[in-house]
C-alpha positions in Angstrom: 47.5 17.0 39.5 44.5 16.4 37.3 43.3 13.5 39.1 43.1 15.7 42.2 41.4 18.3 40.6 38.6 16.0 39.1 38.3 14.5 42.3 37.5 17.6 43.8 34.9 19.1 40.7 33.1 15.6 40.2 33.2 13.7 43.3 33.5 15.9 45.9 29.7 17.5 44.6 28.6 13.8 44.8 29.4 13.9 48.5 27.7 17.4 49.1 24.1 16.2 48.7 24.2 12.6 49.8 21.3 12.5 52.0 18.8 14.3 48.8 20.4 11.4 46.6 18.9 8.8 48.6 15.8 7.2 46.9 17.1 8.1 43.6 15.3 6.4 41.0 17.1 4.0 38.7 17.2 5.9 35.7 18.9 9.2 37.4 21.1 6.9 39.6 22.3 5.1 36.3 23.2 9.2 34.9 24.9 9.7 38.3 26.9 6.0 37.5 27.8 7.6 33.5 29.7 10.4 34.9 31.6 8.5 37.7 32.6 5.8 34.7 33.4 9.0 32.7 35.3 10.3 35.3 37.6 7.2 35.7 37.5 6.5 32.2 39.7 10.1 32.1 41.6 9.7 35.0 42.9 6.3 34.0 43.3 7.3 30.2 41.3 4.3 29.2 39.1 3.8 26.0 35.2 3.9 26.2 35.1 0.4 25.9 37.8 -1.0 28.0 36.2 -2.2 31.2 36.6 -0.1 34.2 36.6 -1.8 36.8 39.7 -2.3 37.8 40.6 1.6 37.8 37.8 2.0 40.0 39.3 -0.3 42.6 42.7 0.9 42.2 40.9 4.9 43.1 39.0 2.9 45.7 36.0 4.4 45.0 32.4 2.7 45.6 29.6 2.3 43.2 27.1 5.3 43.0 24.1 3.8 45.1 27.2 1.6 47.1 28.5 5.6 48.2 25.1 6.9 49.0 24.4 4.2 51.2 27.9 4.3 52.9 27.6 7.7 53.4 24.1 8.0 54.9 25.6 5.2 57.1 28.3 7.3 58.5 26.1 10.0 59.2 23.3 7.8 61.6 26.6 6.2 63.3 27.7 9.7 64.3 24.0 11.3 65.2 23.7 8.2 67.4 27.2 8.5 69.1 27.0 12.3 69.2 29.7 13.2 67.3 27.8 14.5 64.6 27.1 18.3 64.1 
């Protein structure tokens, strides 16, 4: 229950603005990357300096810039194959 409702206050906003997070400078993106770590660092019940790594591939989520990227992907596939909106 509480990991489904972080996923859908924290990531699912990340996935709202994908295309105006695109060309993000560094220092924002690395803000973006805090809360994400934060995020897993809560749903996993870890300590803020155990790594997290491995709770992040066992949510299967993708790196900040990694997401943006994937996503802005998705969306040119499905302009160019008309199944876009």
């Amino acid at each position: 229950m509480y990991q489904s409702l972080v996923v859908a206050l924290v990531l699912l906003r990340r996935d709202y603005g994908n295309a105006t997070l695109a060309g993000l400078l560094a220092c924002l993106l690395n803000h973006l990357q805090s809360v994400l770590n934060a995020t897993a660092r809560s749903i996993a019940a870890l300590r803020r300096l155990k790594h997290i790594a491995d709770a992040v591939v066992s949510f299967h989520w993708l790196r900040a810039l990694e997401h943006i990227k994937f996503k802005l992907a998705v969306t040119v596939y499905r302009a160019l194959h008309g199944t876009a909106p």
